[in-house]
C-alpha positions as CSV (number, residue, x, y, z in Angstrom):
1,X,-26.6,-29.0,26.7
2,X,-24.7,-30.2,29.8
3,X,-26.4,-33.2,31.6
4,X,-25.7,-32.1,34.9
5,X,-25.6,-29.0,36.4
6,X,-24.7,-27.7,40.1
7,X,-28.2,-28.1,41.3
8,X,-27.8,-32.1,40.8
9,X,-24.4,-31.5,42.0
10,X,-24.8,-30.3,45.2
11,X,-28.0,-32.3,45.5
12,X,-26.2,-35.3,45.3
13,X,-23.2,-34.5,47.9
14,X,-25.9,-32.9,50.0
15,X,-27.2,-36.8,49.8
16,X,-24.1,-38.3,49.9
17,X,-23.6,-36.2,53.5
18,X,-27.2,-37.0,54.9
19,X,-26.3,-40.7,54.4
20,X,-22.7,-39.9,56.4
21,X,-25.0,-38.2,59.0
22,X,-27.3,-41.3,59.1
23,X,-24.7,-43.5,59.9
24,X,-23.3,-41.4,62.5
25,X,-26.1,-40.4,64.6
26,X,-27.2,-44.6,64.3
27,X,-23.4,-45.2,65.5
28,X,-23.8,-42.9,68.4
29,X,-27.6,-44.5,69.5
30,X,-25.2,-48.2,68.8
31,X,-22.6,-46.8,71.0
32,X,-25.3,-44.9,73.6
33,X,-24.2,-47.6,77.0
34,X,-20.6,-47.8,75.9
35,X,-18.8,-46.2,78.8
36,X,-16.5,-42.7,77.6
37,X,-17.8,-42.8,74.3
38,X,-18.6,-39.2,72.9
39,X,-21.5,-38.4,70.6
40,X,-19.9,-37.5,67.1
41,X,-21.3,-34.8,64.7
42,X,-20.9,-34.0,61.0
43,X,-20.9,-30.3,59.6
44,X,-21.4,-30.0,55.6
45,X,-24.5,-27.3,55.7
46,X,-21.6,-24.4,55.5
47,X,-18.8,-26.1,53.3
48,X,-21.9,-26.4,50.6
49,X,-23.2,-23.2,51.3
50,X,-19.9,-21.7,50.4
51,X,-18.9,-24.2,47.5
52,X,-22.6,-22.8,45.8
53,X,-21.9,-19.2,46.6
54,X,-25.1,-19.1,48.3
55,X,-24.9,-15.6,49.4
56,X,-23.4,-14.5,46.4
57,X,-20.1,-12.8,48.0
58,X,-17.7,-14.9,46.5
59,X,-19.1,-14.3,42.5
60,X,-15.8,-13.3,40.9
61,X,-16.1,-13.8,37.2
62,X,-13.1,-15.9,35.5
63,X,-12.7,-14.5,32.1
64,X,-9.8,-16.0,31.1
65,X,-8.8,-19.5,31.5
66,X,-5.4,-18.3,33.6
67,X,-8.1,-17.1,36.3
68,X,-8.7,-19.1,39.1
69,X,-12.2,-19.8,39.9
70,X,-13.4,-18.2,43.1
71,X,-17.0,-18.8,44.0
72,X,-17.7,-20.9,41.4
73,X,-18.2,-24.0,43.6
74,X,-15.9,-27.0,43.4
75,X,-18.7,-29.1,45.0
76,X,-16.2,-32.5,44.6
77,X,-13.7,-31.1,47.5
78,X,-16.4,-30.4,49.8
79,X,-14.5,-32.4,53.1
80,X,-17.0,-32.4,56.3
81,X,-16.3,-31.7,59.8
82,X,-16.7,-34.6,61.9
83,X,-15.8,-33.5,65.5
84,X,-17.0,-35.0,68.8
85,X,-19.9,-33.1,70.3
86,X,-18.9,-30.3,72.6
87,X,-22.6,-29.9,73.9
88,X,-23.3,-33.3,75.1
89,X,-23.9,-34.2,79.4
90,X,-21.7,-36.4,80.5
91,X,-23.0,-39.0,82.4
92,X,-21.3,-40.9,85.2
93,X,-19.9,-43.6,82.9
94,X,-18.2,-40.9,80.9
95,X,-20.9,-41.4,77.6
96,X,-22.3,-37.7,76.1
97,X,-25.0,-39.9,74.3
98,X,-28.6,-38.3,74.5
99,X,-30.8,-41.4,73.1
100,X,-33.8,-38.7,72.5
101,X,-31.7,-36.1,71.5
102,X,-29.8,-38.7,68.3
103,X,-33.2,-40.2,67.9
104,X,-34.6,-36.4,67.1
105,X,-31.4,-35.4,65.4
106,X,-32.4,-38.8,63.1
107,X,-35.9,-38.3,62.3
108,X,-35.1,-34.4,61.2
109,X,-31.8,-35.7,58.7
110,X,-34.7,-38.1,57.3
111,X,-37.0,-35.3,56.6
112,X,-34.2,-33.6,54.9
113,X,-32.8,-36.7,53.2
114,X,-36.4,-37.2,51.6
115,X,-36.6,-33.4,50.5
116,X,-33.3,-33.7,49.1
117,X,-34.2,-36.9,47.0
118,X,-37.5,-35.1,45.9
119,X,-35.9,-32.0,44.7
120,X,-33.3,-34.1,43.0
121,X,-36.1,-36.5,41.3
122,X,-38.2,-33.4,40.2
123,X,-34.8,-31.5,38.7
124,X,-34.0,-34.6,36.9
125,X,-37.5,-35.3,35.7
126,X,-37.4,-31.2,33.8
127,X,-34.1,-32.6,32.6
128,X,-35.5,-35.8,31.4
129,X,-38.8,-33.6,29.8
130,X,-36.6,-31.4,28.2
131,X,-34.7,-33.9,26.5
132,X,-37.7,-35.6,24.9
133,X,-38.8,-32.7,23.8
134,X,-36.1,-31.3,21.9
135,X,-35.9,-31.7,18.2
């Protein structure tokens, strides 16, 4: 039985890119009187999504080990997109900062952070169950 399995996988880069978000949005509240600095974003949600083959449309079945694997989900080269944000107001020092709008953006990649580390405690708590009880 494998230890880990692309559940824990993608749990753990979603993580890894929560914490990346984290650091961004608190570099864009740090940066929010710095005149002509833009608000930065991170995109991972879709990389992951297609890594997993969340919609099933990449599920091509490698039978032979010549066969590359499409769909499959190489979670490990999952790169984000960090990109400046094209929405924000610029204000008359040139800054695209919303405070409110980073401080929101904050609160809800915390909600998600915590749902990600209690999915990932409860997958590896069956793990940990199953384990024990095998003979």
């Amino acid at each position: 039985m494998s230890f880990n399995d692309k559940t824990i996988d993608a749990l753990a880069t979603a993580l890894n890119f929560r914490q990346m978000r984290q650091e961004i949005i608190a570099s864009n509240i740090a940066n929010s009187e710095t005149p002509g600095y833009k608000a930065k974003r991170i995109d991972f949600e879709e990389a992951l999504a297609r890594a997993l083959d969340v919609d099933g449309q990449s599920s091509l079945k490698a039978t032979d080990k010549r066969h590359f694997n499409v769909g499959q989900g190489d979670i490990s080269n999952i790169s984000p997109d960090i990109y400046e944000d094209p929405n924000g107001q610029v204000t008359a020092n040139g800054n695209t900062v919303d405070r409110d709008k980073e401080m929101a953006l904050m609160a809800e990649n915390k909600i998600l952070y915590d749902a990600a580390i209690q999915l990932l405690n409860k997958k590896l708590s069956l793990k940990k169950y199953i384990l024990s009880s095998e003979r």
